[in-house]
N, CA and C atoms as a LAMMPS dump frame, in Angstrom:
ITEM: TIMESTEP
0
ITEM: NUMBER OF ATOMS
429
ITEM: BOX BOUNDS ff ff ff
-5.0000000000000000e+02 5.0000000000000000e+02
-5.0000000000000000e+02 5.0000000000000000e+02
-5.0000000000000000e+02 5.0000000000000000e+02
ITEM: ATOMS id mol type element x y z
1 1 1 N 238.04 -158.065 300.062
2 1 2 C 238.378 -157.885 301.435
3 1 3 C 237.441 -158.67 302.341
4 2 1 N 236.252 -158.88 301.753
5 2 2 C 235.341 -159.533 302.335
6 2 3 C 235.728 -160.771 302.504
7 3 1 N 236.422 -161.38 301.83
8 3 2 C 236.643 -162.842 301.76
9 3 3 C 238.261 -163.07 303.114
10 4 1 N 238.727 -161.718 303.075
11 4 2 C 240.099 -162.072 304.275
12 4 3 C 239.25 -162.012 305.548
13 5 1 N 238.089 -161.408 305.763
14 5 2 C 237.525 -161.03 307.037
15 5 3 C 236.783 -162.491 307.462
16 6 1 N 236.184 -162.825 306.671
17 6 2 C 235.56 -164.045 306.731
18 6 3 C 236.855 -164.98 306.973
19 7 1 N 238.098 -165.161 306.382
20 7 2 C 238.915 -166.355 306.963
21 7 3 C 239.417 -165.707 308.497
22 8 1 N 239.191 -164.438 308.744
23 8 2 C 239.531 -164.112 310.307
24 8 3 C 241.276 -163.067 309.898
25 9 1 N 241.609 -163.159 308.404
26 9 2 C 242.561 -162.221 308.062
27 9 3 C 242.166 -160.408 308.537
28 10 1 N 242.974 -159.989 309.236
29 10 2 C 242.409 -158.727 309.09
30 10 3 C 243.627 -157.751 309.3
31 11 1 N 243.54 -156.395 309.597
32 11 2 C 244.787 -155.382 309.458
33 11 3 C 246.129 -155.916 310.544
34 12 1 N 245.639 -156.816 311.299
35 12 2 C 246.54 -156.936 312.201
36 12 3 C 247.255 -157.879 311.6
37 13 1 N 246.763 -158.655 310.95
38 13 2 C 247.552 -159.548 310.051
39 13 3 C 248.954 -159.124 309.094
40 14 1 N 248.385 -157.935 308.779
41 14 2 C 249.699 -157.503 307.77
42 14 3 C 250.551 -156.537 308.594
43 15 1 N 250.318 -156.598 309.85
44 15 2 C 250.986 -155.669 310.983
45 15 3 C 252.213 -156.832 311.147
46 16 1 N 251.547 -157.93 311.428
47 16 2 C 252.336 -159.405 312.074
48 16 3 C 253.257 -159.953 310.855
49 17 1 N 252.342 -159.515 309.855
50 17 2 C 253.752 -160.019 308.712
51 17 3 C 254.606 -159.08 308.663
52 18 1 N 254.531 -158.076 308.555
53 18 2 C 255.547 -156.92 308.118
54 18 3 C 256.432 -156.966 309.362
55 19 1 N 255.628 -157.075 310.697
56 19 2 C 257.008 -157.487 311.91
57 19 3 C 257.786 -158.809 311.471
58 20 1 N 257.128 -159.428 311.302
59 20 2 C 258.069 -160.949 310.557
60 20 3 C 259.026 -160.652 309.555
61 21 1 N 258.827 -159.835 309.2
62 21 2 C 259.833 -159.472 307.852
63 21 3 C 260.826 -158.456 308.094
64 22 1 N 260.357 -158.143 309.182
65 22 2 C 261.308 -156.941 309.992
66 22 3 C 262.474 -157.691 310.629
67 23 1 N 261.874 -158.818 311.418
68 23 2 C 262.377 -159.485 312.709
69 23 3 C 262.801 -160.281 311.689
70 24 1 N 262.938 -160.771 310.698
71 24 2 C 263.574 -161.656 309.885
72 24 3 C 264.938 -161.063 309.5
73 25 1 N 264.647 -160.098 308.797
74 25 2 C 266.049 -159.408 308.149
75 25 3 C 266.982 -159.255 309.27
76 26 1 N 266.078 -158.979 309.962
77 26 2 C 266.91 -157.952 311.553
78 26 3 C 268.13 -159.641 312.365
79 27 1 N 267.107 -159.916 312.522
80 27 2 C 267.716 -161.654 312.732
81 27 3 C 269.002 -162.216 311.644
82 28 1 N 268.541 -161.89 310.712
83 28 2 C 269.157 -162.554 309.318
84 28 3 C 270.538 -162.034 309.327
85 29 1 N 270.688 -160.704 309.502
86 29 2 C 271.832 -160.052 309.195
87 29 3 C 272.724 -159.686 310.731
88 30 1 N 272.228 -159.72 312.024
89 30 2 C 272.435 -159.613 313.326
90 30 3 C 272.906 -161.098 313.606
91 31 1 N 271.903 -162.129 313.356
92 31 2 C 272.457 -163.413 313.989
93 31 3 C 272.804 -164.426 312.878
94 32 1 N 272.036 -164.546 312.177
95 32 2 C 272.483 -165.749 311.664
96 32 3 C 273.568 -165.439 310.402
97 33 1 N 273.714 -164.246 309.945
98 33 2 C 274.602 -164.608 308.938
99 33 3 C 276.188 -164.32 309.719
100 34 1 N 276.162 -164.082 310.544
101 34 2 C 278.021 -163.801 311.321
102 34 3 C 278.019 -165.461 311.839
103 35 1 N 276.79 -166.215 312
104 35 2 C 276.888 -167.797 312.724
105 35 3 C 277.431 -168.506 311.4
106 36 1 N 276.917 -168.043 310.357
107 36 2 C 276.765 -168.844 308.792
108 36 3 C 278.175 -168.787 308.489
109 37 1 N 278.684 -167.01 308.71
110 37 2 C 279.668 -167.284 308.443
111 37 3 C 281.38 -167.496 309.212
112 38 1 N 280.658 -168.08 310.253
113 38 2 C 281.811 -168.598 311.856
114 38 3 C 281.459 -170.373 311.231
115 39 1 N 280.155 -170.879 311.028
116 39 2 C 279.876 -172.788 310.546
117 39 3 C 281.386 -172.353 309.594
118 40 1 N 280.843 -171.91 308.61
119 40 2 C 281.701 -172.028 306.528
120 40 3 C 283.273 -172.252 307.552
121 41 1 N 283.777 -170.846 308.162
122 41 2 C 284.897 -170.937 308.288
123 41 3 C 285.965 -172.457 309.17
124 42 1 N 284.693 -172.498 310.44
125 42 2 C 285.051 -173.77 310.96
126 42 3 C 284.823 -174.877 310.678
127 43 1 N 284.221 -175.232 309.366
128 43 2 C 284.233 -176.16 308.462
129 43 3 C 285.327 -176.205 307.091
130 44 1 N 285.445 -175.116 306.363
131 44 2 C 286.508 -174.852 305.682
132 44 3 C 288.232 -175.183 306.677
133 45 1 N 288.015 -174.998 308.294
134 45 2 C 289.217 -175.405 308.599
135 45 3 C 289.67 -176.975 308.824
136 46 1 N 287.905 -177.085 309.648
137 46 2 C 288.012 -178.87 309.243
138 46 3 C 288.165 -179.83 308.332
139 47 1 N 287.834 -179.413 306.901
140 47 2 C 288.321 -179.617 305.839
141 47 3 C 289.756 -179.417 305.425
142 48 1 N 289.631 -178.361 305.888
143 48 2 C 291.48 -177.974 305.472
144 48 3 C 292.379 -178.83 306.226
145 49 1 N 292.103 -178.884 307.523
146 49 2 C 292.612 -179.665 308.574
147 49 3 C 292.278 -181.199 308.086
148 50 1 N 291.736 -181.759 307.806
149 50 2 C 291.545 -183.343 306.716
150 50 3 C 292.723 -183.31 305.976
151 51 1 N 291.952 -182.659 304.78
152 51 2 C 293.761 -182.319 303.848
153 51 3 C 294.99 -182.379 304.401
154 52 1 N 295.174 -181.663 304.919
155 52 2 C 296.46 -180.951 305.366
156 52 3 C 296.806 -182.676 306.52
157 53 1 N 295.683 -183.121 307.133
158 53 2 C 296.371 -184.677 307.921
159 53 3 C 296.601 -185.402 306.916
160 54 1 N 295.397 -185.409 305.628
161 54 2 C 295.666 -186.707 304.431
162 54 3 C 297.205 -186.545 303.973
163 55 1 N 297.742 -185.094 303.785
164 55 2 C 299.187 -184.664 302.742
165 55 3 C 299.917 -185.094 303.78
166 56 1 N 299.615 -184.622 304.961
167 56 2 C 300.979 -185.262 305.67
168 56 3 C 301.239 -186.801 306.133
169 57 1 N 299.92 -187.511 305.822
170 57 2 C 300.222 -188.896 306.183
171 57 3 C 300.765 -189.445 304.589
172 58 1 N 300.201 -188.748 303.616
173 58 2 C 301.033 -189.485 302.359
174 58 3 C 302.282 -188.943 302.513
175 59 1 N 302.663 -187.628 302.893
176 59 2 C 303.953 -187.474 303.528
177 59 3 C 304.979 -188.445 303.809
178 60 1 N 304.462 -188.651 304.876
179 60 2 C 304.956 -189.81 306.285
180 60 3 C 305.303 -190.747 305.341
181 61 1 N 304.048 -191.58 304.8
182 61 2 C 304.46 -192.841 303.84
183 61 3 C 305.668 -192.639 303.008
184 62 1 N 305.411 -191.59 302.171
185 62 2 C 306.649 -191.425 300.971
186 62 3 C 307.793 -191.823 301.929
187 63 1 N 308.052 -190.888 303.41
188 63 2 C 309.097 -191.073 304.317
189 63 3 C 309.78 -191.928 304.516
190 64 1 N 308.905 -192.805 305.132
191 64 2 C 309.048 -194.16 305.692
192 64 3 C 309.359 -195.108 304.797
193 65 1 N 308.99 -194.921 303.21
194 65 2 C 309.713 -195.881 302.351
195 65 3 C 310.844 -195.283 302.069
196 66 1 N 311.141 -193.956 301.786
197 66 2 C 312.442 -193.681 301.37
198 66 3 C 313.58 -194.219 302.426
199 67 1 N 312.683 -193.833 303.879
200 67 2 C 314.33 -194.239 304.98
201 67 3 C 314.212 -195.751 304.792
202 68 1 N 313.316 -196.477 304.644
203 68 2 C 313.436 -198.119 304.593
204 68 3 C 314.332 -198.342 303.546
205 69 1 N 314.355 -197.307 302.475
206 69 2 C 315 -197.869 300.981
207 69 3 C 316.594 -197.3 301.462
208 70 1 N 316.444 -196.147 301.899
209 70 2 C 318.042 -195.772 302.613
210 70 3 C 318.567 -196.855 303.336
211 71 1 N 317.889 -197.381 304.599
212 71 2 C 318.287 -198.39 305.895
213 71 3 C 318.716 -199.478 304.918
214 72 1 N 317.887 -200.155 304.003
215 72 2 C 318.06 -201.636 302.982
216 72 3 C 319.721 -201.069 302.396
217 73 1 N 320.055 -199.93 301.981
218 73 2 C 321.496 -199.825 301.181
219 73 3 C 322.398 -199.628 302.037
220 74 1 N 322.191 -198.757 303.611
221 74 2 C 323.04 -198.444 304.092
222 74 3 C 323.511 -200.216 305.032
223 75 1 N 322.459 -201.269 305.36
224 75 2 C 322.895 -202.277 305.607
225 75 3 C 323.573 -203.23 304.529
226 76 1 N 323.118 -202.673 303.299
227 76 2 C 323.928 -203.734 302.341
228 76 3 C 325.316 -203.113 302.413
229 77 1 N 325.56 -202.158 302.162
230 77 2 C 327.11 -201.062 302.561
231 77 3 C 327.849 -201.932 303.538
232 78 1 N 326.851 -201.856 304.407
233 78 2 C 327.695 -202.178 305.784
234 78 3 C 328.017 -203.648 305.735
235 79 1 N 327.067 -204.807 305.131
236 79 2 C 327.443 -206.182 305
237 79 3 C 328.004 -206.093 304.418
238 80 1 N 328.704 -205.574 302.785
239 80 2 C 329.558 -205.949 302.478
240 80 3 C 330.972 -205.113 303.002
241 81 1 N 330.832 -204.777 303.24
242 81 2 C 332.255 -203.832 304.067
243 81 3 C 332.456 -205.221 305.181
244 82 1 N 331.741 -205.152 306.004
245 82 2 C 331.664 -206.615 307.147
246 82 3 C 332.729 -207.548 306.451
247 83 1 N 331.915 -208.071 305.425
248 83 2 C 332.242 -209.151 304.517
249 83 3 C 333.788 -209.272 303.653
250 84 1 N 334.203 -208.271 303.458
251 84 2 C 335.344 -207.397 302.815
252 84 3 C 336.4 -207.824 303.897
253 85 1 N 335.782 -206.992 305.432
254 85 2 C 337.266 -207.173 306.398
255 85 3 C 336.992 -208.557 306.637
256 86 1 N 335.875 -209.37 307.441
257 86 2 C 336.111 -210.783 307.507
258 86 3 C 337.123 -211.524 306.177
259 87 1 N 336.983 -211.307 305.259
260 87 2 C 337.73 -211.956 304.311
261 87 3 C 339.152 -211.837 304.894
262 88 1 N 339.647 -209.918 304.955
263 88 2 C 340.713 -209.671 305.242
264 88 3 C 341.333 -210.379 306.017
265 89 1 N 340.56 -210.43 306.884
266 89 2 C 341.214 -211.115 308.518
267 89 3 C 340.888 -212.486 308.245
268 90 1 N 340.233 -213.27 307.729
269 90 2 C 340.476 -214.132 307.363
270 90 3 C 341.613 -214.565 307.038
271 91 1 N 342.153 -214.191 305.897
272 91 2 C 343.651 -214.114 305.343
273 91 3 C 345.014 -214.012 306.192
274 92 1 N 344.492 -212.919 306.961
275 92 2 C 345.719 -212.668 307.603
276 92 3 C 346.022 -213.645 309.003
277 93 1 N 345.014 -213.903 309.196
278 93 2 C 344.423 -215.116 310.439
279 93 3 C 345.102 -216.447 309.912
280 94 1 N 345.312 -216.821 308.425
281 94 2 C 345.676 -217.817 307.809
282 94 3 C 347.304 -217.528 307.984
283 95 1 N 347.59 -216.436 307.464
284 95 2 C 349.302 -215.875 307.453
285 95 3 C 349.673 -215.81 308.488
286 96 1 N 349.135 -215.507 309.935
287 96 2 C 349.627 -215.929 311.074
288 96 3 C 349.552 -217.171 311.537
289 97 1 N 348.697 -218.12 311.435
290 97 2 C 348.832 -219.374 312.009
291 97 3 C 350.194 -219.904 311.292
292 98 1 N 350.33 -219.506 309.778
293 98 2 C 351.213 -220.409 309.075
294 98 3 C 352.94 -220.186 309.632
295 99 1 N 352.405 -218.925 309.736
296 99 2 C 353.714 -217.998 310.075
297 99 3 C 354.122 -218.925 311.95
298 100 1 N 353.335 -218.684 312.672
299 100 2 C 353.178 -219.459 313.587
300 100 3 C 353.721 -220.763 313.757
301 101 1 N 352.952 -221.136 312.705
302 101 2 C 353.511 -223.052 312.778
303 101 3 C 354.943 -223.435 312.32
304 102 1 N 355.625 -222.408 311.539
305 102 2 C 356.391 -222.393 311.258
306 102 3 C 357.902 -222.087 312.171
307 103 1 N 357.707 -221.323 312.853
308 103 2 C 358.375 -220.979 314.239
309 103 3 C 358.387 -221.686 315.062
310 104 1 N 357.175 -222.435 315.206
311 104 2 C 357.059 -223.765 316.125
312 104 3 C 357.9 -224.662 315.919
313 105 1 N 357.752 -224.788 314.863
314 105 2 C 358.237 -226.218 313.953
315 105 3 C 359.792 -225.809 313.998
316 106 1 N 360.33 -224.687 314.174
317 106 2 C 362.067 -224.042 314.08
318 106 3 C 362.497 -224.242 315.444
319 107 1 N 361.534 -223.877 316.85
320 107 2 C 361.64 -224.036 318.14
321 107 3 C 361.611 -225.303 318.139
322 108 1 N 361.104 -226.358 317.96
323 108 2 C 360.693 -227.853 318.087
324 108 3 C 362.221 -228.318 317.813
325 109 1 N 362.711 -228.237 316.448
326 109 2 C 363.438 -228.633 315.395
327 109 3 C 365.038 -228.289 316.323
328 110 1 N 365.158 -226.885 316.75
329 110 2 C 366.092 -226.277 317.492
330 110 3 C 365.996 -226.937 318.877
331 111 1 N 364.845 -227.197 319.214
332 111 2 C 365.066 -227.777 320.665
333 111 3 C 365.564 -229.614 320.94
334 112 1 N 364.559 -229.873 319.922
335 112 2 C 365.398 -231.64 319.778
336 112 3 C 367.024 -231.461 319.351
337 113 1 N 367.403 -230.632 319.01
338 113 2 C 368.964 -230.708 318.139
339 113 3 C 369.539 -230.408 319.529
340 114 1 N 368.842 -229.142 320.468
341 114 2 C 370.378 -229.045 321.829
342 114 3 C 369.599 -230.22 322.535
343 115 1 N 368.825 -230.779 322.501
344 115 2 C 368.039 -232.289 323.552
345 115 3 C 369.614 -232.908 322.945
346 116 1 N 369.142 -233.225 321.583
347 116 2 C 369.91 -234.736 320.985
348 116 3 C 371.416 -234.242 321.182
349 117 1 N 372.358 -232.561 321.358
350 117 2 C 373.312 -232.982 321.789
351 117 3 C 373.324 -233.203 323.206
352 118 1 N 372.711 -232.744 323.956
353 118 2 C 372.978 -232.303 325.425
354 118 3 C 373.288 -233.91 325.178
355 119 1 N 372.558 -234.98 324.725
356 119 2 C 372.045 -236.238 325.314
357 119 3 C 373.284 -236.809 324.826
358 120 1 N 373.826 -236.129 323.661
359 120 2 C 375.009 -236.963 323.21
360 120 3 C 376.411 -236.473 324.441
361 121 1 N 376.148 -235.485 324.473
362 121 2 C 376.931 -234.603 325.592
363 121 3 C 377.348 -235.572 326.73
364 122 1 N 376.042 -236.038 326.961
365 122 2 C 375.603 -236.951 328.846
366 122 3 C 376.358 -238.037 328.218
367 123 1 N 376.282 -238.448 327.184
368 123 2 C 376.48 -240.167 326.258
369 123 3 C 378.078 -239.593 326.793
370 124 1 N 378.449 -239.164 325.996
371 124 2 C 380.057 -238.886 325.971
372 124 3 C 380.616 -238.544 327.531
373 125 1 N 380.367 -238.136 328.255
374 125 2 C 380.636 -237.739 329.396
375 125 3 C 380.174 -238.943 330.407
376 126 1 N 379.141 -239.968 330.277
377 126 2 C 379.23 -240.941 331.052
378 126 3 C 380.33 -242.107 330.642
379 127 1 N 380.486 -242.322 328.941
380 127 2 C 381.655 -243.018 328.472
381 127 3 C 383.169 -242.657 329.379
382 128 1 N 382.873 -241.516 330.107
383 128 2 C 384.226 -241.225 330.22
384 128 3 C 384.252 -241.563 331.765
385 129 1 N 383.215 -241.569 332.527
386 129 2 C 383.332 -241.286 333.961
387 129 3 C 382.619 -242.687 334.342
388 130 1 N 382.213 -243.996 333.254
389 130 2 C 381.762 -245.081 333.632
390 130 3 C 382.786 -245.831 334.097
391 131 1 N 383.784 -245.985 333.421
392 131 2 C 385.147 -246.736 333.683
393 131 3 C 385.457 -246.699 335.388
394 132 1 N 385.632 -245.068 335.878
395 132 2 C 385.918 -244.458 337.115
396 132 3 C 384.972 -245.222 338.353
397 133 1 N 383.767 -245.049 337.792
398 133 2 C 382.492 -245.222 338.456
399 133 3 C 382.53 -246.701 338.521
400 134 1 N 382.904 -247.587 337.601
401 134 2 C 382.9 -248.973 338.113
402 134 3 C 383.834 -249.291 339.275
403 135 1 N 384.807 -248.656 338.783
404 135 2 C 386.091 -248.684 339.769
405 135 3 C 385.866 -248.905 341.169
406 136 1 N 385.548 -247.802 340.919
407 136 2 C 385.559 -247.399 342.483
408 136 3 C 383.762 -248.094 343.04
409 137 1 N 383.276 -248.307 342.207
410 137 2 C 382.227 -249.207 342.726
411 137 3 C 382.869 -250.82 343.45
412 138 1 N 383.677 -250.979 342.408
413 138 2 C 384.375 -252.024 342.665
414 138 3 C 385.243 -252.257 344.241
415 139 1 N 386.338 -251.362 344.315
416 139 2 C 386.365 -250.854 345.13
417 139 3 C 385.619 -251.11 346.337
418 140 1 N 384.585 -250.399 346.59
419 140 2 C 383.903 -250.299 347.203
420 140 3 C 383.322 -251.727 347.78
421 141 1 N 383.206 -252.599 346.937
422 141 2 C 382.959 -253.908 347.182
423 141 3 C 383.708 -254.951 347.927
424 142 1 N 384.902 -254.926 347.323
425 142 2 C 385.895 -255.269 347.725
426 142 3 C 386.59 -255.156 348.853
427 143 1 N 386.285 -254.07 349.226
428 143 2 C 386.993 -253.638 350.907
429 143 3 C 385.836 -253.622 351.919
């Protein structure tokens, strides 16, 4: 004991520890372990909350390739469907012009035939009224 008195240790010393050990627990179980365990939880959510953004951005990805791989078939669908009626109408675009030219060519064909009679018509009908027409041109000269 002689040797604690000499470093200046004395009864008050183990007064001050035993409050330290008081004020420790008292602390320990009052403050810091409800803080310890409010950190864990709001770290366990920030963590969780990581996760839970990482799953849903590999999410997203898986997403975004599947609708890209959907969009790539549903435009090939659609080009060849496109491609399908252009043909169609193609075709039928061909069957009407022909059809077309053909009617033309019947109107054309029909219209030179009443031209070439009308004209034979005029032919025959001036043969008949030239004779008259000199005549009386004549006629006309004459007096």
């Amino acid at each position: 004991m002689a040797i604690l008195n000499q470093l200046g240790i004395n009864h008050t010393t183990f007064y001050c520890f035993l409050i330290f050990v008081v004020t420790f627990f008292f602390l320990k179980e009052i403050l810091f372990k409800p803080y310890f365990v409010a950190f864990e939880e709001r770290e366990g959510r920030t963590k969780g909350g990581e996760n839970k953004a990482r799953d849903y951005q590999s999410k997203t990805e898986g997403l975004q390739r599947e609708f890209e791989e959907e969009a790539r078939d549903v435009s090939a669908e659609i080009k060849s469907i496109f491609d399908e009626t252009r043909g169609l109408a193609s075709k039928e675009h061909g069957k009407l012009v022909t059809e077309a030219k053909k009617i033309a060519e019947q109107v054309v064909e029909e219209t030179r035939e009443h031209v070439a009679a009308e004209v034979k018509k005029a032919q025959e009908q001036m043969r008949v009224e030239i004779p008259g027409v000199a005549l009386s041109i004549t006629k006309k000269m004459l007096d």
